[in-house]
C-alpha positions in Angstrom: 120.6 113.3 32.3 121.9 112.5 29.0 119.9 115.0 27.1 118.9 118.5 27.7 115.3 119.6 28.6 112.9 120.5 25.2 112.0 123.6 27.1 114.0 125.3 30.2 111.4 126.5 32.8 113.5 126.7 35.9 116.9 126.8 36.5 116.6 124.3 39.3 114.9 121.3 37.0 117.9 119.4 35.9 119.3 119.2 39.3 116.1 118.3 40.3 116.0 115.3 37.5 119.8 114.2 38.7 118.3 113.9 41.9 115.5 112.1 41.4 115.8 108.5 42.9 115.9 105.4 39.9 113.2 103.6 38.6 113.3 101.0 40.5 112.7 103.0 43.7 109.3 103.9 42.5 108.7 100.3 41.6 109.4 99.3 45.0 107.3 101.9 45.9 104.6 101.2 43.9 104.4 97.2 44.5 104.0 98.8 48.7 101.3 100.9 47.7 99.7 97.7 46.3 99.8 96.2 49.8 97.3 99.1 51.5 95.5 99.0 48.3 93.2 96.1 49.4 90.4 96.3 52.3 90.9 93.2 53.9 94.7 93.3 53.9 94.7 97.2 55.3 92.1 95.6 58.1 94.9 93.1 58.6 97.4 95.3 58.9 95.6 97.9 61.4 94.6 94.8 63.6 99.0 93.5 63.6 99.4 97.1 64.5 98.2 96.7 67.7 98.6 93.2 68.9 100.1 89.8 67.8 97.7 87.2 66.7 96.9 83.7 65.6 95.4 83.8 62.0 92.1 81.9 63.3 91.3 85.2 65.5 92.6 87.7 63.3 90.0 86.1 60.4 87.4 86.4 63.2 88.6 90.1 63.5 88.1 90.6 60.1 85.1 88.7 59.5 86.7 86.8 56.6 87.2 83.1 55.7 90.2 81.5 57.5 91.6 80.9 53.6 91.1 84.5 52.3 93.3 85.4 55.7 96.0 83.5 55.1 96.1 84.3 51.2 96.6 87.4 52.6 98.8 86.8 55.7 101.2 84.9 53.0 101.6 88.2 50.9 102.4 90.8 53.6 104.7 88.6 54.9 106.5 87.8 51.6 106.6 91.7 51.3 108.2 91.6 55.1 105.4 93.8 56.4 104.6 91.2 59.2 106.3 88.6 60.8 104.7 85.0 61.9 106.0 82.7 64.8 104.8 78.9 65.1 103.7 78.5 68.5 102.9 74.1 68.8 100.3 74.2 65.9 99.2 77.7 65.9 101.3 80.5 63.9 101.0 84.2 65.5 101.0 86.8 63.2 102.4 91.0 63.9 104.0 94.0 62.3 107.3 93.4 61.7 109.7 95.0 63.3 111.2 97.3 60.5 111.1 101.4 59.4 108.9 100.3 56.7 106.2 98.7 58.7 106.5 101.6 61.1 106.0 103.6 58.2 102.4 101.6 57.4 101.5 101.6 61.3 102.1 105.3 61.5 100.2 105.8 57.3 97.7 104.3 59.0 96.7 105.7 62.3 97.2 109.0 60.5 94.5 108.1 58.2 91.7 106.8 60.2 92.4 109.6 62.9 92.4 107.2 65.8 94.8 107.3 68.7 96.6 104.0 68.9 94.6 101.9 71.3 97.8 100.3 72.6 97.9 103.5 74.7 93.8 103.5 75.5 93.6 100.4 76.2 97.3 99.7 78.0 98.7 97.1 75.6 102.1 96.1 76.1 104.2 98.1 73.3 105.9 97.2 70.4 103.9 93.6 70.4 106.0 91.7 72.4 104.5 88.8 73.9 105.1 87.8 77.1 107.4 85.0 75.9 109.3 87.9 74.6 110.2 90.1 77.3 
């Protein structure tokens, strides 16, 4: 901090202000927080959650146009929330495999108060396909 405080409150603010993270943190932050901040994509992302899937079934899921999907598929994968695999002509879609994604899986499960159905209805963890194990 290069200046002092216009008014001194608390003894612990400054620290406080050193410690704060840069700007650009909360601009990472903030372009995440975009991501669960549409409807569709958030229905996206609940349904990679819990299973890998071809874009064709996961607009059927979703009850949305296969283009709308894939508009959407395109940005959470951009923002490395999900991961596709080409599979001959169809591409499979899940939650990547990273803290942040995590993060979103475990967001939103704690929001819509649902037990994971993995565990209900005994999905194989951690979306790995059978090819996979």
């Amino acid at each position: 901090m290069t200046e002092q405080l216009p008014h001194h409150h608390h003894e612990y603010t400054e620290k406080l202000i050193e410690a704060m993270p840069p700007e650009t943190k909360f601009i990472d932050a903030a372009n995440l927080f975009k991501q669960l901040a549409d409807g569709t994509r958030l229905r996206i992302l609940w349904f990679l959650c819990h299973t890998e899937e071809c874009g064709i079934n996961i607009a059927s899921a979703v009850d949305k146009s296969q283009a709308v999907v894939s508009h959407h598929l395109r940005t959470l994968n951009d923002n490395n929330l999900i991961t596709s695999r080409r599979d001959g002509k169809e591409i499979y879609y899940k939650l990547a495999d990273t803290e942040l994604a995590e993060l979103i899986h475990h967001i939103i499960e704690t929001y819509f108060s649902e037990i994971c159905p993995i565990k209900e209805l005994n999905i194989p963890q951690n979306n790995k396909t059978d090819q996979e194990k």
